[in-house]
N, C-alpha and C positions, 0 to 999 in steps of 0.2 A: 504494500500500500504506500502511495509518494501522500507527502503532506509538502503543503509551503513553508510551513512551519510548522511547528511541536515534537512533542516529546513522547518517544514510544520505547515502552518497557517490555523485553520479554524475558519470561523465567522457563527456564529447559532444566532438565538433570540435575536442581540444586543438589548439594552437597554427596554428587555420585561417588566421587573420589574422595572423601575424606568420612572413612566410616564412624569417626568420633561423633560426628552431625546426623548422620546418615540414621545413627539410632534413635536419638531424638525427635525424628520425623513420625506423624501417624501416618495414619493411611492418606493416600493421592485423592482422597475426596474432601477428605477431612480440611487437607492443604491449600486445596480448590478455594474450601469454603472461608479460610484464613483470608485469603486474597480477595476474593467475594466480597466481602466484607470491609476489607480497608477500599476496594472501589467503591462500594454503595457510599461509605463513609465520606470520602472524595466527591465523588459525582454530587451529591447533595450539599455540600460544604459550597460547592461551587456549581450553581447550575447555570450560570456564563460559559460557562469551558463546554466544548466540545468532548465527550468521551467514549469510546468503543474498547469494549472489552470480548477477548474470545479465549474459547477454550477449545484445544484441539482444532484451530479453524475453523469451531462455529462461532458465530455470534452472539455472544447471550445477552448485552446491551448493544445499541448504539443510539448515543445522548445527544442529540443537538442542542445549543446553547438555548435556553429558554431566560424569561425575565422573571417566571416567576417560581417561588421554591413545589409551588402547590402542584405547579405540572411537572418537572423534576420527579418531583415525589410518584405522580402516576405513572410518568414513563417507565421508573425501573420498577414498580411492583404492579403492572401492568393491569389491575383489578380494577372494580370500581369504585372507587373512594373517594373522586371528585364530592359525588353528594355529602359524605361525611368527614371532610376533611375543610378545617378554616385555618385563615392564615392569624398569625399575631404580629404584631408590629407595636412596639415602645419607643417612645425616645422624650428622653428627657436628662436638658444639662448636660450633652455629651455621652450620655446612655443610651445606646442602641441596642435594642433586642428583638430577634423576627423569627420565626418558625412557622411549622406546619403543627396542629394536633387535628387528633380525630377519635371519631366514638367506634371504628369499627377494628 
């Protein structure tokens, strides 16, 4: 895949070669799910960025930038949650606070 720019991470055979690590691994799902997890993490932190994630050359996101956290949110959990999900926004004196909650 060409980009004009950005930053593309891939992880192959972590710690094949050094069995000291190699034990501390669980299983390849589990590892998945480690990764899984710091993108969702990512992708929501920042739903301006661009982001595509795959596993074994499938696709299991791809995030185009949105402006807001609320659609973010449904792109990667792909359900319906729109209905149940509000946004918060605070700011005061330099205090800013924004998220998504929901009843579902």
């Amino acid at each position: 895949m060409s980009f004009d720019h950005g930053t593309t991470i891939i992880v192959e055979d972590l710690f094949y070669n050094v069995p000291a690590r190699l034990k501390f691994m669980r299983s390849a799902q589990t590892e998945y799910f480690y990764c899984y997890n710091c993108m969702v993490d990512i992708a929501l932190s920042r739903p301006d960025i661009y982001f595509v994630f795959k596993k074994n050359d499938n696709i299991i996101f791809n995030l185009k930038p949105v402006d807001l956290l609320v659609d973010r949110v449904g792109h990667i959990y792909k359900k319906d949650w729109a209905n149940h999900l509000r946004e918060l926004s605070y700011n005061d004196e330099g205090i800013t606070i924004s998220g998504v909650v929901g009843d579902a």
